[in-house]
VODRENRO-183431 format. One record per residue (C-alpha): x, y, z; residue number from 1. Coordinates in Angstrom, 2 decimals, padded with zeros to 5 digits. Example, Ala and Ser with C-alpha at 12.3 -4.5 7.8 and 13.67 -1.06 7.14 Angstrom:
2
+---------+---------+---------+-----+
:    east :   north :      up :   i :
+---------+---------+---------+-----+
:  012.30 : -004.50 :  007.80 :   1 :
:  013.67 : -001.06 :  007.14 :   2 :
+---------+---------+---------+-----+
END
This chain:
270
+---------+---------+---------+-----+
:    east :   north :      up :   i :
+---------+---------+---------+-----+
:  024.74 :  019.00 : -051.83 :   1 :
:  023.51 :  020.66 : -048.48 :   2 :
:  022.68 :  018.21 : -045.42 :   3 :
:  019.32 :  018.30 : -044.99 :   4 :
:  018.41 :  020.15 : -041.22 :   5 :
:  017.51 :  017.67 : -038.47 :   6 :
:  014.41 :  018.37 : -037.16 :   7 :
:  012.36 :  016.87 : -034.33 :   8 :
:  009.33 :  017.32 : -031.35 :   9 :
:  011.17 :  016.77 : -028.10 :  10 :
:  009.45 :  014.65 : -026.56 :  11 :
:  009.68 :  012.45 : -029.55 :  12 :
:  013.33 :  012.15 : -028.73 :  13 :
:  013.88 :  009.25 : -026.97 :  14 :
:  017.20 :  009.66 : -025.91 :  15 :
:  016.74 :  013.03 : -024.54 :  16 :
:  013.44 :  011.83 : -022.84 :  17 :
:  015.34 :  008.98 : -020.97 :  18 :
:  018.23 :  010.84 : -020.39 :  19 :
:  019.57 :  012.93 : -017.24 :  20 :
:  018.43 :  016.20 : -018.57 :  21 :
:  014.49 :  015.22 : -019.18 :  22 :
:  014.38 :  013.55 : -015.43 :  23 :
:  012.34 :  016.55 : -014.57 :  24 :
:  009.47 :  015.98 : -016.97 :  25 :
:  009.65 :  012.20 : -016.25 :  26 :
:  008.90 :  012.80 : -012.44 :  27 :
:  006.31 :  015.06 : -013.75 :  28 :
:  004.54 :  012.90 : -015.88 :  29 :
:  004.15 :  010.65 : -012.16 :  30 :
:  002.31 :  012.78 : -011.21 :  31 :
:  000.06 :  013.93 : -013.71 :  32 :
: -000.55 :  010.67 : -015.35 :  33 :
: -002.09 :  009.00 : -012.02 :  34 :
: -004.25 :  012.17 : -011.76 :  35 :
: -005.72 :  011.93 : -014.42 :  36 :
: -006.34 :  008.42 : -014.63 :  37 :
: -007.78 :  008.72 : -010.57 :  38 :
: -010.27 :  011.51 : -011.57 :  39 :
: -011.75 :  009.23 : -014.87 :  40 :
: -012.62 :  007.23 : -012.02 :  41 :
: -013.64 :  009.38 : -009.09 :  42 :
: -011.25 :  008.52 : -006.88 :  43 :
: -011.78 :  010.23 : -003.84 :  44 :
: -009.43 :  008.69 : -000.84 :  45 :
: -007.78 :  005.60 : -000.21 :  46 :
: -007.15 :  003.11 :  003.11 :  47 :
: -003.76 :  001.47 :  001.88 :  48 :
: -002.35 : -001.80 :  002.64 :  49 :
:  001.58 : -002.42 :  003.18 :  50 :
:  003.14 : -005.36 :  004.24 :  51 :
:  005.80 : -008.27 :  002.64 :  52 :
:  005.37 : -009.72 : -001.05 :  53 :
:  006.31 : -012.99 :  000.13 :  54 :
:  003.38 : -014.14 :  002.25 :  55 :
:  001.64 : -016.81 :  000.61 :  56 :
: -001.94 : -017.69 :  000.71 :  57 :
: -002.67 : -020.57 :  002.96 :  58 :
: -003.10 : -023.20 :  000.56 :  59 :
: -000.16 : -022.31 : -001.73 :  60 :
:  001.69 : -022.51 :  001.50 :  61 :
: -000.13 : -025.81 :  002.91 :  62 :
:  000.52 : -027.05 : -000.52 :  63 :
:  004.19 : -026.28 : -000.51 :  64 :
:  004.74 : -027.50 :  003.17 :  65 :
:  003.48 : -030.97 :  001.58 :  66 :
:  005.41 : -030.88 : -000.82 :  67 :
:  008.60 : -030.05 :  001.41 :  68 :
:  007.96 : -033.04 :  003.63 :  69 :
:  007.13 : -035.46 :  000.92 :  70 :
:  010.65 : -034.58 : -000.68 :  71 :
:  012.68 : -033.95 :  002.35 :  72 :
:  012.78 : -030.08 :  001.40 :  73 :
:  013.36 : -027.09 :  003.79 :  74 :
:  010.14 : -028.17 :  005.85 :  75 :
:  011.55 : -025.13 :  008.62 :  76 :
:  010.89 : -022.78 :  006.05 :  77 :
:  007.92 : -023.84 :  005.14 :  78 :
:  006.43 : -024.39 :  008.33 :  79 :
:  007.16 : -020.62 :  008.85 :  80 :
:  005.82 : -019.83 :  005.59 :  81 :
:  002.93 : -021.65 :  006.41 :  82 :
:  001.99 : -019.97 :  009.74 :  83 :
:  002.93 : -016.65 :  008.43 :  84 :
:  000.10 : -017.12 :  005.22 :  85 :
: -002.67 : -016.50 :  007.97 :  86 :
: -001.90 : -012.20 :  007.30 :  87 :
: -002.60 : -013.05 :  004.12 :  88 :
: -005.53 : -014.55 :  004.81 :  89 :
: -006.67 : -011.85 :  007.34 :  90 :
: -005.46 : -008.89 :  005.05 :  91 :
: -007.68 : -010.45 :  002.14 :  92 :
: -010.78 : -010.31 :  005.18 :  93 :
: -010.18 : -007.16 :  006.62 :  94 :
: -009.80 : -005.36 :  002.71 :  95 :
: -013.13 : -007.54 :  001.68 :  96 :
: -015.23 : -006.47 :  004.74 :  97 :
: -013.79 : -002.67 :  004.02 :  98 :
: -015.07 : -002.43 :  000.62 :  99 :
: -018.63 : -003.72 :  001.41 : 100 :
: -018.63 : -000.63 :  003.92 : 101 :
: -017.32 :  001.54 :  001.46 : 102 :
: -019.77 :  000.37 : -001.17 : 103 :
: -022.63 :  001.21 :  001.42 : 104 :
: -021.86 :  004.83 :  001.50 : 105 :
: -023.83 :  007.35 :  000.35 : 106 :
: -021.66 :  009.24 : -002.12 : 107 :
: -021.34 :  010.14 : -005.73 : 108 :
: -017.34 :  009.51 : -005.45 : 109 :
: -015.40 :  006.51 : -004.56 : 110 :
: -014.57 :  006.62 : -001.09 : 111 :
: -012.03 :  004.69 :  000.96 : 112 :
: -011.07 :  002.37 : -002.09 : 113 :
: -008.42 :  000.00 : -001.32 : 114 :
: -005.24 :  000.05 : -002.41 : 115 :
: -001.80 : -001.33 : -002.24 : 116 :
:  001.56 : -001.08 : -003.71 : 117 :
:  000.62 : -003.42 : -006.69 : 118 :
:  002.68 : -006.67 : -005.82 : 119 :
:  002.01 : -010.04 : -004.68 : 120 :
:  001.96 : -011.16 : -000.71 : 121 :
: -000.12 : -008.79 :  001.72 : 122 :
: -001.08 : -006.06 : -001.78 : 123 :
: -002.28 : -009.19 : -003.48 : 124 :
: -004.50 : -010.57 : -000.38 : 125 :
: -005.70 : -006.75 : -000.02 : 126 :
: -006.73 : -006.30 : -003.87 : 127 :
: -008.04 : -009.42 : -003.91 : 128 :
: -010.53 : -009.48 : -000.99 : 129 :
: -011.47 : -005.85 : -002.36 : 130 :
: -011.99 : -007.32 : -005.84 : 131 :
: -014.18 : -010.75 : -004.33 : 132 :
: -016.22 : -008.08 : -002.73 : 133 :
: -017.30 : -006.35 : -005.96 : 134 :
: -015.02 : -003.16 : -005.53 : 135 :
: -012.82 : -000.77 : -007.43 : 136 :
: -009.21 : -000.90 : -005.97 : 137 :
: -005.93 :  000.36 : -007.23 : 138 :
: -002.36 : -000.74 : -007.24 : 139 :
:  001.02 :  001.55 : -007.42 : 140 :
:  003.25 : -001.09 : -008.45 : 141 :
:  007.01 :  000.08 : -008.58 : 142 :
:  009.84 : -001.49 : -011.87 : 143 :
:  012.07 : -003.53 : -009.80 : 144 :
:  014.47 : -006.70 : -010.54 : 145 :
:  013.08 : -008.72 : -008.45 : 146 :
:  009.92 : -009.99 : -006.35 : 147 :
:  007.78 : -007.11 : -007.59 : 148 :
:  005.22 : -007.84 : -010.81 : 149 :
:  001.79 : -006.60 : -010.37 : 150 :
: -001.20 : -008.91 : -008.80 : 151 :
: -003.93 : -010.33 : -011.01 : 152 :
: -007.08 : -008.65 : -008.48 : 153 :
: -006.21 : -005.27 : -009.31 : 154 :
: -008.91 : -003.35 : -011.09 : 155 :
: -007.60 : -003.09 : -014.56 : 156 :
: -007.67 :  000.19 : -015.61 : 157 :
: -005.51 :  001.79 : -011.77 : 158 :
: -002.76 : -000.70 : -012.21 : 159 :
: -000.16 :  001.76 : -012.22 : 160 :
:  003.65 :  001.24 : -012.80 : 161 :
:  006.20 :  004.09 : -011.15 : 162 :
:  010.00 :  004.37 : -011.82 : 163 :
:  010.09 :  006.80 : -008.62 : 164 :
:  010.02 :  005.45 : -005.32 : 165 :
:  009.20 :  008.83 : -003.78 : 166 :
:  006.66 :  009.92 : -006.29 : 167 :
:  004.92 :  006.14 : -005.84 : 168 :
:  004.80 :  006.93 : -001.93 : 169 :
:  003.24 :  010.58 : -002.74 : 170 :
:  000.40 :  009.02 : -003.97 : 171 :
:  000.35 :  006.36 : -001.45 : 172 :
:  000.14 :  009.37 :  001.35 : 173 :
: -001.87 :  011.52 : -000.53 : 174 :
: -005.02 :  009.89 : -001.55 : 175 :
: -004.85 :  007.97 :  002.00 : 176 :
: -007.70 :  008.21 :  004.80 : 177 :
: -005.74 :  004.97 :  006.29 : 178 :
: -002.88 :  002.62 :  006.64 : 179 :
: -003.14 : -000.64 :  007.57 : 180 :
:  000.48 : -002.37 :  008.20 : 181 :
:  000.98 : -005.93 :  007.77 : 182 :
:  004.19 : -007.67 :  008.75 : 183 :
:  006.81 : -006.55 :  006.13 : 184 :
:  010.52 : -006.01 :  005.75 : 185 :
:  012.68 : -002.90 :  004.74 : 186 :
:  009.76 : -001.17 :  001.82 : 187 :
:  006.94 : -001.62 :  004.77 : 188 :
:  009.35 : -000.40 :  007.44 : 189 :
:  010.48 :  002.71 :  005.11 : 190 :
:  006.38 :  003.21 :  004.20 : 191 :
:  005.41 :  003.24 :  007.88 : 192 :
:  008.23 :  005.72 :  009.03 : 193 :
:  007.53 :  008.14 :  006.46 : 194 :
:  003.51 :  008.16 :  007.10 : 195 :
:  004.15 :  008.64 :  011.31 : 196 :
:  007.01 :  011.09 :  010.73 : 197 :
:  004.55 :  013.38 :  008.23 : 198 :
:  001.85 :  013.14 :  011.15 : 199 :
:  004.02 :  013.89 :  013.65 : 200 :
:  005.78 :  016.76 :  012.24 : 201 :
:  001.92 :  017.69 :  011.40 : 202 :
:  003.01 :  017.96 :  007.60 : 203 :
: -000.20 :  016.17 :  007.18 : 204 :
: -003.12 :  017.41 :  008.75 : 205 :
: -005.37 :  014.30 :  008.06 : 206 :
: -006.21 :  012.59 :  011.19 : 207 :
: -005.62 :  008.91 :  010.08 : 208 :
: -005.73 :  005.84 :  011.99 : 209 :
: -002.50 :  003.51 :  011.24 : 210 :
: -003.33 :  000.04 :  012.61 : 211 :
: -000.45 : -002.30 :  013.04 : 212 :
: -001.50 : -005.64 :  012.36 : 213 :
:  000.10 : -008.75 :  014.11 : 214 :
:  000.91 : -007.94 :  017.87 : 215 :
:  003.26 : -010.14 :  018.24 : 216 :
:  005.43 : -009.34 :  015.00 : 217 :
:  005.19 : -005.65 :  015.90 : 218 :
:  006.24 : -006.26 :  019.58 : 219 :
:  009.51 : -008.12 :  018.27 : 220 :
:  010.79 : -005.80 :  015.78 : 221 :
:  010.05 : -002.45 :  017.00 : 222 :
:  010.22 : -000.96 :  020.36 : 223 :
:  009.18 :  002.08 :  020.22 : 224 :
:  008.85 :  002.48 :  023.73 : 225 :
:  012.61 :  002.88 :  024.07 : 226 :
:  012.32 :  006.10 :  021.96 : 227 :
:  010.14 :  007.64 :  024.73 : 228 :
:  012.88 :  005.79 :  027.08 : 229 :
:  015.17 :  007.68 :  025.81 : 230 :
:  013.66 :  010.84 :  024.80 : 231 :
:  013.89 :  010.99 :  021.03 : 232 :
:  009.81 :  010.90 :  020.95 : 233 :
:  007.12 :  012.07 :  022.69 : 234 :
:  004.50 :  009.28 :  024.83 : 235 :
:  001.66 :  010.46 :  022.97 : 236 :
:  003.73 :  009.83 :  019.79 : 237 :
:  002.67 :  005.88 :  020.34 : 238 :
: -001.13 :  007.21 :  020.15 : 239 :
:  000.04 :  007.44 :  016.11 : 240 :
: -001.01 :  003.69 :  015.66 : 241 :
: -003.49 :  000.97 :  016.92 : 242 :
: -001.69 : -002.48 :  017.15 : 243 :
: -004.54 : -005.39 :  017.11 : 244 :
: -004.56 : -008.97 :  016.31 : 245 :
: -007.82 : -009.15 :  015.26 : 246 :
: -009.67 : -008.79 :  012.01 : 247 :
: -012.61 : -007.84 :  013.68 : 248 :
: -010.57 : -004.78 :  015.71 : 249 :
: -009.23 : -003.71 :  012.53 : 250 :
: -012.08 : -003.29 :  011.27 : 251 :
: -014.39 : -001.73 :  013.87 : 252 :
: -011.35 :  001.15 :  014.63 : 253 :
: -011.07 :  001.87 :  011.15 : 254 :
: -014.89 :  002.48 :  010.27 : 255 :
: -015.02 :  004.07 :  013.93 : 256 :
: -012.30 :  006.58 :  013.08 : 257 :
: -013.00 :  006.92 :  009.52 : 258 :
: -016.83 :  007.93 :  010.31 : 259 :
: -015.67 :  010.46 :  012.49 : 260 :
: -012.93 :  012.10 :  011.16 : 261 :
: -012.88 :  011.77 :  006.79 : 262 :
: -016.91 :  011.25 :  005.64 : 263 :
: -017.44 :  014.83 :  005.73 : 264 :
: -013.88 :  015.49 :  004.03 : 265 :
: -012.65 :  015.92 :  000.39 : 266 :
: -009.98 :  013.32 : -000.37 : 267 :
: -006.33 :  013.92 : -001.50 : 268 :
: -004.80 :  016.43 :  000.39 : 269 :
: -002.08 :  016.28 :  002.61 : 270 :
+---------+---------+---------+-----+
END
């Protein structure tokens, strides 16, 4: 008795699909899937929202400041977390009042949609402002062990999920008209870099306002005016952001720049 041949599609293989030697198609599949799924909806260009997962809105964090004092908890902490929850509050504003203007456009695609990187913190405030004003929005939520799980405002069907962290922060860059930067650790830090150092090496040729949100965050953990100090970038290198405490700022630079440099261009290029 001959054994019977093995036979198999390859991509039915699971093994082989997860394995080293299929990485290839699995970064490819990043890429085409989102595509896709964007053009169903007419996805045009993005403004995206970084910042920390761990703000908290300001009643969670009233809440749990109560709470802290009432059982002699780690009141410090909450105190902080506390006074840190307005960015939430003002990211979930600023995204709100940014969809109504988007909405108000004149144009058979979706324009300027917000999005975010999926999570909770600043991305949920952001999705959820967009959602409370009616709009589409999209999150590219990334697997991870901890803090990340996706927010409940996203719109349903652009909750994405990448394994990649570079092919999560392609679309990020590509689809984007904007970036508005929240106060955030390491991921916001490596998501801001990588956006200036693609405009400054003119690798993008989109002209698109960053605004740095929180003056006095931003002024305490980067001084980028020691890089001109010392020579490593160029003065008009700081004309790559607008740093504003001010919802109302925010907003009025954004529309102001996005009027005048992306309404009359195509989304997603870089």
């Amino acid at each position: 008795m001959t054994d019977e041949p093995i036979s198999y599609k390859a991509y039915e293989d699971e093994k082989f699909m997860n394995g080293p030697d299929a990485r290839g198609v699995r970064i490819l599949t990043e890429y085409l899937e989102p595509e896709s799924r964007l053009a169903q909806f007419a996805v045009s260009d993005t403004i995206v929202f970084f910042g920390s997962a761990r703000l908290l809105p300001r009643d969670v964090a009233k809440t749990r400041l109560d709470e802290a004092v009432a059982e002699n908890g780690d009141v410090k902490s909450a105190e902080r977390n506390l006074m840190m929850s307005r960015f939430y509050e003002d990211a979930r504003e600023l995204a709100n009042r940014l969809t109504v203007w988007s909405k108000g456009l004149e144009d058979a695609k979706r324009r300027f949609l917000i999005c975010t990187g999926g999570g909770p913190g600043i991305m949920e405030a952001a999705n959820r402002g967009a959602s409370e004003a009616g709009g589409v929005n999209i999150g590219f939520n990334i697997s991870l062990p901890f803090e990340q799980h996706f927010n409940p405002y996203i719109t349903r069907e652009l909750n994405f999920e990448f394994h990649y962290f570079f092919m999560r922060k392609f679309w990020f860059l590509y689809l984007a008209k904007a970036l508005v930067v929240f106060p955030g650790g390491f991921g916001t830090m490596d998501e801001l870099f990588e956006a200036m150092t693609l405009m400054q090496t003119q690798k993008t040729k989109k002209r698109m306002p960053i605004v740095l949100f929180g003056r006095e965050f931003w002024g305490d953990v980067l001084n980028l005016e020691a890089l001109v100090k010392y020579g490593t970038i160029s003065e008009k290198d700081l004309d790559l952001f607008h740093i504003t405490d001010s919802v109302e700022d925010a907003y009025d630079h954004l529309v102001e720049r996005l009027t005048k440099n992306a309404l009359s261009r195509p989304g997603g290029y870089i």
